[in-house]
C-alpha positions in Angstrom: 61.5 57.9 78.9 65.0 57.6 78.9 65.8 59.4 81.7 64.8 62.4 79.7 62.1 63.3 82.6 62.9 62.9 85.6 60.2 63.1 88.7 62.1 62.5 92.7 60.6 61.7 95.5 60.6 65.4 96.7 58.0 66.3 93.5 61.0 67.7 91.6 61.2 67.6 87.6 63.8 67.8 85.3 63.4 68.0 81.7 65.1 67.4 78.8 64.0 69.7 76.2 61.2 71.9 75.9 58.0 72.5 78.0 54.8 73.2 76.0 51.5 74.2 78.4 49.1 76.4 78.0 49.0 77.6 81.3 51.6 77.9 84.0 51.0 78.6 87.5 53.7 79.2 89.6 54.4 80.9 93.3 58.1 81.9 92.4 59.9 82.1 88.8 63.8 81.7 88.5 65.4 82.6 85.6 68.8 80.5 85.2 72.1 82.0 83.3 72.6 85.1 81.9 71.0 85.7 78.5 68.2 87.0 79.2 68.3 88.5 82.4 70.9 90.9 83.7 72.0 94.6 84.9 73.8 97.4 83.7 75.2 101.1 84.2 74.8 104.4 82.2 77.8 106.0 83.1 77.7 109.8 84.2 77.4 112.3 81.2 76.7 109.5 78.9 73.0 109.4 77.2 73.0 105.7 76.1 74.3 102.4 76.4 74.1 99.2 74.6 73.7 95.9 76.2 75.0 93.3 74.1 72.8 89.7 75.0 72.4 86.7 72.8 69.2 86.9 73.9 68.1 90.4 72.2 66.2 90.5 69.0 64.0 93.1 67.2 60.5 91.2 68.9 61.9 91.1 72.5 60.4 92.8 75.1 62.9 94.3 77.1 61.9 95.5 80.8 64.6 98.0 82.9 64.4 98.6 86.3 66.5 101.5 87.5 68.4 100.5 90.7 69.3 103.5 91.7 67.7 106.9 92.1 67.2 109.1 89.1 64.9 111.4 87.9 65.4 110.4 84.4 63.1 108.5 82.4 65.1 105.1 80.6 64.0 104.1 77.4 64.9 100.6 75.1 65.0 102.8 72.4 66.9 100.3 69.5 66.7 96.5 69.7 68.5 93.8 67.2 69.7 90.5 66.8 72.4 90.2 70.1 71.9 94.1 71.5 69.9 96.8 72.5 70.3 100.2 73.6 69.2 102.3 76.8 68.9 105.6 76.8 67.9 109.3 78.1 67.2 112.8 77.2 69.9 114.4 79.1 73.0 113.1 80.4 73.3 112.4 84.7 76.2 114.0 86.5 76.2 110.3 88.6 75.7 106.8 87.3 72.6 105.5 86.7 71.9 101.5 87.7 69.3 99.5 85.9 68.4 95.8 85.9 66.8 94.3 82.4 65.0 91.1 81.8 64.0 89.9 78.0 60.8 88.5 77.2 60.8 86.6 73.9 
């Protein structure tokens, strides 16, 4: 193989390339650099942000998390090819913390 799949003596794997299954199970998931996982701030008296990713595209499936407390409801309301926007009805007198993680 090359050295393009590696197995150690500790079970380990490391690929070179893709991974096709049609099932994974898994006890923890690790998402490695930035692209599609991240976090961001709505600043106070701003409605919306964008969040520019290399990962965003008008399919994704973009999950936020607010971080810290808030009434308001966030909402991916715009997504395209390297951003998408968060935003809310009303504008918050404090900043409003959200991680996001893109599903494509």
């Amino acid at each position: 193989m090359a050295g393009k799949i590696v197995i150690d003596t500790k079970g380990n794997i490391v690929v070179e390339g893709k991974i096709a299954a049609q099932s994974i199970e898994a006890e923890e998931f690790k998402v490695l650099g930035a692209k599609t996982i991240g976090a961001s701030t709505l600043l106070p008296g701003e409605k919306s942000i964008e969040v520019a990713t290399p990962a965003a595209n008008n399919n994704s499936k973009i999950f936020i998390t607010p971080t810290t407390v808030t009434n308001k409801q966030l909402a991916v309301t715009y997504k395209t090819d390297g951003k998408f926007k968060v935003e809310i009805l009303e504008a918050d007198t404090t900043p409003i913390s959200f991680d996001w993680w893109i599903v494509n």
